[in-house]
C-alpha positions as CSV (number, residue, x, y, z in Angstrom):
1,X,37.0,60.0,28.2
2,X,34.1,60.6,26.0
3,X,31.8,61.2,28.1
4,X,34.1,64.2,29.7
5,X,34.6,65.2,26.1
6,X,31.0,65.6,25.7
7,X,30.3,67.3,28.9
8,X,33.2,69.9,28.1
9,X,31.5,70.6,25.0
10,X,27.8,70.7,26.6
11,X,29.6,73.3,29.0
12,X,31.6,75.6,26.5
13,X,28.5,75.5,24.4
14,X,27.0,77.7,26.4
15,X,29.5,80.7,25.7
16,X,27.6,80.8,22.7
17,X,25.0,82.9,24.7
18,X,27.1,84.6,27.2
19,X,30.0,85.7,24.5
20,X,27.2,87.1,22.3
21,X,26.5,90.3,24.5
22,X,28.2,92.7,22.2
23,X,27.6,90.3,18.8
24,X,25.4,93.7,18.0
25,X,27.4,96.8,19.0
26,X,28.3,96.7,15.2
27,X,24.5,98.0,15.0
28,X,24.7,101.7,17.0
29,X,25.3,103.5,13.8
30,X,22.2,102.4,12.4
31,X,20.1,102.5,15.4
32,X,21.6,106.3,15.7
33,X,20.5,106.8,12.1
34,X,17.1,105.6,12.4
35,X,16.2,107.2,15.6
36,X,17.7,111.2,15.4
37,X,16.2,112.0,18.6
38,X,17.2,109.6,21.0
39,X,21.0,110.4,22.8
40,X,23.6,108.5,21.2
41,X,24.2,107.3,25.2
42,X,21.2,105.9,25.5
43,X,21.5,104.0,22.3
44,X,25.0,103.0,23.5
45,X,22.9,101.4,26.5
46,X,21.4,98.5,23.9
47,X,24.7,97.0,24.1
48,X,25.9,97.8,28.0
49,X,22.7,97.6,29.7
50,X,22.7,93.4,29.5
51,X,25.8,93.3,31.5
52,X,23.8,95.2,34.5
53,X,21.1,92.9,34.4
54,X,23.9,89.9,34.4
55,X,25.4,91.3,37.3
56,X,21.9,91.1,39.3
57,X,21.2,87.4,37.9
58,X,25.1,86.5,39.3
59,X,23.9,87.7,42.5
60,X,21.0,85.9,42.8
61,X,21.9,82.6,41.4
62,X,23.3,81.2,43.9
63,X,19.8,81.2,45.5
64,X,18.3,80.1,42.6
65,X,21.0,77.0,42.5
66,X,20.2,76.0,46.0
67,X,16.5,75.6,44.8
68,X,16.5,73.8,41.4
69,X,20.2,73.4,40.9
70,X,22.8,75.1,38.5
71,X,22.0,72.9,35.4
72,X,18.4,74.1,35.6
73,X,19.8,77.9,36.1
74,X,21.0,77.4,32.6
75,X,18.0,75.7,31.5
76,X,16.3,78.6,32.5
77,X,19.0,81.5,31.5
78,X,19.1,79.9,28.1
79,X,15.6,80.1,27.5
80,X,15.8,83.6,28.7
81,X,18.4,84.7,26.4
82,X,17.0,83.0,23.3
83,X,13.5,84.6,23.9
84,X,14.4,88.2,25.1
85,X,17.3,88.0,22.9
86,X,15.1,88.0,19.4
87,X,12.5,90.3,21.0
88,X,14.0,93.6,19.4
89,X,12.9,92.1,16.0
90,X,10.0,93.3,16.5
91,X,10.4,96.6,18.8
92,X,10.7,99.9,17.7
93,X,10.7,101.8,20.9
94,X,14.4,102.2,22.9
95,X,12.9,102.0,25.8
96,X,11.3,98.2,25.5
97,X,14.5,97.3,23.9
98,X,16.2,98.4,26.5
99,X,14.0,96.4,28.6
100,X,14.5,93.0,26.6
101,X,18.0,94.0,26.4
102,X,18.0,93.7,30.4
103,X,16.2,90.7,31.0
104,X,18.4,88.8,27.9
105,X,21.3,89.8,30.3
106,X,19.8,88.5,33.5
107,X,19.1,85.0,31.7
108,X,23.0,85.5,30.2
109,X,24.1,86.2,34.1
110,X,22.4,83.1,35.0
111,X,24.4,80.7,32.8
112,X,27.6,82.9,33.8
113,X,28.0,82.4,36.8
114,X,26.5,78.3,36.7
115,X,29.7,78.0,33.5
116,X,32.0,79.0,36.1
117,X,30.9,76.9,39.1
118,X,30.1,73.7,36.9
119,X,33.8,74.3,35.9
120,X,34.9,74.6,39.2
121,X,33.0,71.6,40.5
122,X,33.5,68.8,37.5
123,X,37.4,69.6,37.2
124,X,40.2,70.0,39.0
125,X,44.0,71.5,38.7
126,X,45.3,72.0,35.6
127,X,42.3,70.0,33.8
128,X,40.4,73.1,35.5
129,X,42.9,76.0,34.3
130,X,42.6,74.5,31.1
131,X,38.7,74.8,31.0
132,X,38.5,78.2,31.8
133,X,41.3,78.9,29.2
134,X,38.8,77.0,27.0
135,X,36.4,79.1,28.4
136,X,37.4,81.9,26.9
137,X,38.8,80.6,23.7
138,X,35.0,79.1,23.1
139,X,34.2,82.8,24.0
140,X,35.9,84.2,21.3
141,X,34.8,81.7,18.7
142,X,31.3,82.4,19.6
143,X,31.5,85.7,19.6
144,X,33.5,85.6,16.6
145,X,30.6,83.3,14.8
146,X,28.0,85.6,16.2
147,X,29.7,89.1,15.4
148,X,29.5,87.6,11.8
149,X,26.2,86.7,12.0
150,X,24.9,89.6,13.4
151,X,26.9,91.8,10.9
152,X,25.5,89.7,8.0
153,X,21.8,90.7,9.2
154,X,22.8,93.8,9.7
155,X,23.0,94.3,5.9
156,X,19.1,93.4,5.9
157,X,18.1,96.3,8.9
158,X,19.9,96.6,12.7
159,X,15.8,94.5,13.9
160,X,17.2,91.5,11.8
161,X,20.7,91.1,13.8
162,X,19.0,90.2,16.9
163,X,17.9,86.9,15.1
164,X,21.5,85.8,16.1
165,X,20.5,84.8,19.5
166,X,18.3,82.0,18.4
167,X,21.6,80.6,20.1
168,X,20.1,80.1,23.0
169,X,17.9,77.6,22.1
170,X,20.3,75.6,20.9
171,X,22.4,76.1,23.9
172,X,19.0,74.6,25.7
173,X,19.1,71.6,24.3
174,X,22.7,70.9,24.7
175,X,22.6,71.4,28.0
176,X,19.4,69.1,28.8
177,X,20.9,66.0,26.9
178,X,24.6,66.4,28.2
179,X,25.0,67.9,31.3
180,X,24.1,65.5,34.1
181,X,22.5,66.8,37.4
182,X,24.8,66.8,40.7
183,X,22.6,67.3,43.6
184,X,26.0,68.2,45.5
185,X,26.8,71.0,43.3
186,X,24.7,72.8,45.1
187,X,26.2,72.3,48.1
188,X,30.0,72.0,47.4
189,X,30.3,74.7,45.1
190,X,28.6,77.0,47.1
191,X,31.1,77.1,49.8
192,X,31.3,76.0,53.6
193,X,29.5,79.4,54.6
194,X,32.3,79.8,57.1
195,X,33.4,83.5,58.3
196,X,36.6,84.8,56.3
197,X,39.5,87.3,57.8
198,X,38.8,91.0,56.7
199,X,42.2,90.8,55.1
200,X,40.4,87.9,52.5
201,X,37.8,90.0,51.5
202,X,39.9,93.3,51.1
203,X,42.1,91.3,48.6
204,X,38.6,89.9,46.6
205,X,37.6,93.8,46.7
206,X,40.6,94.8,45.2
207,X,40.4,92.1,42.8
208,X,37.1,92.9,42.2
209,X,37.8,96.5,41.6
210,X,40.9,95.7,39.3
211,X,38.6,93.6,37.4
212,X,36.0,96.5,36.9
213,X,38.4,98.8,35.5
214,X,40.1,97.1,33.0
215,X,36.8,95.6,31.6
216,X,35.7,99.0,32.0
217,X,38.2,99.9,29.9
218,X,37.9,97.2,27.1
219,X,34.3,97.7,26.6
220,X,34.8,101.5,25.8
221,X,36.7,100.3,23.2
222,X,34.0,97.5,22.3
223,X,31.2,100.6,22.1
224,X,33.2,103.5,20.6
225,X,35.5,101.8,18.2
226,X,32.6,102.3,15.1
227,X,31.9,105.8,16.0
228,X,36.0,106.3,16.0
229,X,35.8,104.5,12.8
230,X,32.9,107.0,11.3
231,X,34.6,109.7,12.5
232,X,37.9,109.1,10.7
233,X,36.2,108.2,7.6
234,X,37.5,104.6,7.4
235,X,35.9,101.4,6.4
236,X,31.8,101.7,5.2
237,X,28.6,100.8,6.9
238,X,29.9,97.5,8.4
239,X,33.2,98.8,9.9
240,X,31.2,98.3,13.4
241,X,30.6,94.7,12.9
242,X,34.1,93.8,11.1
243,X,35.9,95.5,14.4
244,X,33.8,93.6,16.6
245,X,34.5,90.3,14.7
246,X,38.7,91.7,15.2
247,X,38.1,91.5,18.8
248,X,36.1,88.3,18.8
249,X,39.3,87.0,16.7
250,X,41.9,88.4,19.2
251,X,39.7,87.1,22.2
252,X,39.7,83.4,20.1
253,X,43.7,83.3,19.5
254,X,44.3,84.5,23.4
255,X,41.7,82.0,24.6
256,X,43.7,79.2,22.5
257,X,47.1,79.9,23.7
258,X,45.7,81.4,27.4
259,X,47.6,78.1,29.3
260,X,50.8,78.4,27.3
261,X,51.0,82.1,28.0
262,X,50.1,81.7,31.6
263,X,53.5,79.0,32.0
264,X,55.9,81.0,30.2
265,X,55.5,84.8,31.3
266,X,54.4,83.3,35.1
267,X,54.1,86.7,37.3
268,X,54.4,88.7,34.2
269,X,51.2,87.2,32.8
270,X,48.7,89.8,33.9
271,X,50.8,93.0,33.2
272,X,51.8,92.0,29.1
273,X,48.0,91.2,28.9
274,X,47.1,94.8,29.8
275,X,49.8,96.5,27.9
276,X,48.2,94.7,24.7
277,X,44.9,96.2,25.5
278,X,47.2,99.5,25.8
279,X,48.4,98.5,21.8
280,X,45.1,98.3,21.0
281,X,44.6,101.8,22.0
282,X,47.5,103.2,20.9
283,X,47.1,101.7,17.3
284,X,43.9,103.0,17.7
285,X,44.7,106.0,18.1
286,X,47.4,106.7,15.5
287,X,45.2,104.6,12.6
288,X,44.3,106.0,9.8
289,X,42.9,102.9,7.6
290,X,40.8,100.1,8.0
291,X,43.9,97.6,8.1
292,X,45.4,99.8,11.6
293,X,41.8,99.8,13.1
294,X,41.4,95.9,12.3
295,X,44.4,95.1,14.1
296,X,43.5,97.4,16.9
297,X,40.7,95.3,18.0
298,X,42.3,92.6,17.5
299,X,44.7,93.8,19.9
300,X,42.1,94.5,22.7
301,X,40.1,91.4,21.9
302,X,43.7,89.2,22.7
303,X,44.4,91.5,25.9
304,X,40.9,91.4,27.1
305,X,40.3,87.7,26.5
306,X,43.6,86.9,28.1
307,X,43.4,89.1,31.4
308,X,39.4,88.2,31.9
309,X,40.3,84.4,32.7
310,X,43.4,85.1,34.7
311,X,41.2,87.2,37.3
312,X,39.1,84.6,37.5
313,X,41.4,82.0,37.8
314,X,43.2,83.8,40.4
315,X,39.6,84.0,42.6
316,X,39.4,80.0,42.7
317,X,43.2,79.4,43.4
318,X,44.0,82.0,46.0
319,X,40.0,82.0,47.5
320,X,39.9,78.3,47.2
321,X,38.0,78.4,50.7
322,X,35.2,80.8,48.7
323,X,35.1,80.2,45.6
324,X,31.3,80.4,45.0
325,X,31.5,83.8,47.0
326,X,34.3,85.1,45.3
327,X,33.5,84.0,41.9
328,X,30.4,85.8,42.5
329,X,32.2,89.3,43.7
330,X,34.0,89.0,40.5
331,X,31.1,88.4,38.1
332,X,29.4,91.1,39.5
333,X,32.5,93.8,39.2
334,X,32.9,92.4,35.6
335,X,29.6,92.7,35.1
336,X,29.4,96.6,36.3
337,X,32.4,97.4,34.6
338,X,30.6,96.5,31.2
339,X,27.4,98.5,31.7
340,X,29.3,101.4,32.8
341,X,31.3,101.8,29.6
342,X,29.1,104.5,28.0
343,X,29.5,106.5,31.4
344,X,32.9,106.1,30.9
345,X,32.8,107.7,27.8
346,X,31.1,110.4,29.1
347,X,33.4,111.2,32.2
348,X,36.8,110.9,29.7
349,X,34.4,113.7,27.6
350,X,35.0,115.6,30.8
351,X,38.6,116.4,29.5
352,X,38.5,116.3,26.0
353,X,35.8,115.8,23.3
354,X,38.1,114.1,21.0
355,X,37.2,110.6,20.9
356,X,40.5,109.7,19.2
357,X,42.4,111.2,22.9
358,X,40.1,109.8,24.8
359,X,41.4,106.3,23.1
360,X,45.1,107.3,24.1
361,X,43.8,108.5,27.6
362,X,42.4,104.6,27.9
363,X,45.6,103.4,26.6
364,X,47.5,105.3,29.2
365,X,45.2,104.3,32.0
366,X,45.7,100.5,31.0
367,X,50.1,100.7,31.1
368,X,49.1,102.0,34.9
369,X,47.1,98.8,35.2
370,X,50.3,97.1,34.0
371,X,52.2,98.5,36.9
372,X,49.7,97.3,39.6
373,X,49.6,94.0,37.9
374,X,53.1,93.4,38.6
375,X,53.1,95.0,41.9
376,X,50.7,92.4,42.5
377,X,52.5,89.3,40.9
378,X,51.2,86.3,40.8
């Protein structure tokens, strides 16, 4: 029992890295301040642009695994992260930090998509439905932790908040001393390599495309929620970074209480976590204090973090056959749905250039989600 204690712990560690992709997006303000001339999108990118990079590392892990195994992926992902993580300290240009930004989320990508299939492989049944509840509650404690962190060193210059992902070290070591290697992980997790009906795969696709528009969705909110801030004149410089730390909060509290919520609302599970993330909006929307805007994101954090591990629960109990596969079809949707958030922004700019309706236009778009959800069922 202690031993699966620790390893639990050794796993969940790692969220520490992968929960702390937007631990900065408190910091566009000030990189906007201090560099006039470059477009606010691009700047927008420094928080996005890692979830690309992840998608490309979830596609090619699975190669990776069946050469040096999925413990070494996040060896190798953490050492990534913590390097390229810290790397803006130092860099003034957008486009390098871009560029570290993008190789900090392939290493983050890399111990993605090894969490999931470490979870899938060391546990089973509800022992594995609770995990990847855990999952995401450890998600929104690191983020939480790191959010702070990040918006504390933001008060000394935006360079000093990347120290924050000196996580990943840490996450190194945890892994090397507690997670054992399974030669057969390789193997078992990575699926018979059998042929599937066309029916299977349109059902991951749609899965996959459900799950790239709500996270879509929920990081627009993640990357404009300071600038709606600024623009209504609430909170002062660190607004950004105390709304990120509400989500991280909400994603915490929904990742405690995913399980429970999963028994008692059953096929109703996925469409009340999307009309949250439609409250979130909404209070968004109407706020006109720091209190409304706070509660917001925490709102969208509790939706987000509560729909996230349903769709990827739902790949390894109704693609049990392919979970590897479809575990890695969902990553990578996830994954695109994240970087294209600024985009986003710019398509919903299309039809009006208040930021404020384009929050309500989100909201809206999510209680459609809510329909299909229950179409769907469980």
């Amino acid at each position: 029992m202690k031993n699966n204690l620790v390893l639990k712990l050794a796993i969940l560690s790692c969220c520490f890295v992968t929960a702390s992709l937007n631990a900065i997006a408190g910091n566009i303000p000030a990189m906007a301040a201090d560099m006039k001339d470059i477009p606010l999108t691009l700047i927008e990118l420094v928080t996005t642009i890692p979830s690309l990079f992840s998608m490309a590392a979830v596609l090619f892990s699975s190669k990776i695994a069946s050469a040096i195994g999925y413990k070494r992926i996040v060896l190798l992902g953490s050492l990534i992260a913590g390097i390229f993580g810290t790397l803006p300290l130092i860099l003034n240009n957008i486009w390098l930090i871009l560029m570290a930004r993008g190789v900090f989320g392939f290493g983050c990508g890399l111990i993605t998509s090894a969490m999931l299939i470490l979870i899938i492989f060391f546990f089973e049944g509800n022992e594995r439905s609770s995990m990847i509840g855990l999952q995401g509650s450890a998600g929104g404690l690191a983020s939480l932790v790191t959010a702070f962190i990040a918006g504390r060193l933001l008060s000394i210059s935006w360079h000093a908040s990347f120290l924050v992902y000196l996580f990943g070290f840490l996450v190194f070591f945890a892994v090397l001393f507690f997670i054992p290697h399974v030669g057969s992980i390789r193997t078992s997790a990575a699926g018979s390599g059998e042929a599937h009906s066309g029916s299977e795969w349109i059902r991951l696709i749609a899965l996959g495309l459900l799950t790239f528009v709500s996270v879509t969705l929920a990081t627009v909110f993640v990357v404009k929620c300071s600038s709606l801030a600024a623009i209504k004149e609430i909170g002062g410089s660190s607004i950004g970074s105390t709304l990120v730390m509400c989500i991280s909060a909400g994603s915490l509290l929904a990742g405690f209480n995913y399980g429970r919520m999963k028994s008692i609302l059953k096929r109703l599970s996925l469409p009340v976590f999307y009309l949250i993330c439609a409250a979130g909006f909404a209070l968004a929307f109407v706020s006109g204090n720091a209190f409304l805007m706070m509660a917001a994101a925490f709102l969208l954090g509790f939706g987000y973090l509560a729909f996230v591990p349903f769709l990827q629960e739902r790949v390894s109990t109704k693609f049990a056959s392919f979970a590897a596969t479809g575990t890695t079809v969902i990553l990578v949707f996830q994954g695109l749905g994240a970087f294209i958030a600024p985009y986003a922004g710019t398509i919903l700019s299309l039809f009006t250039e208040s930021l404020n309706t384009q929050f309500l236009i989100c909201g809206g778009l999510y209680v459609i989600l809510a329909a299909i959800g229950f179409v769907i069922g469980e």
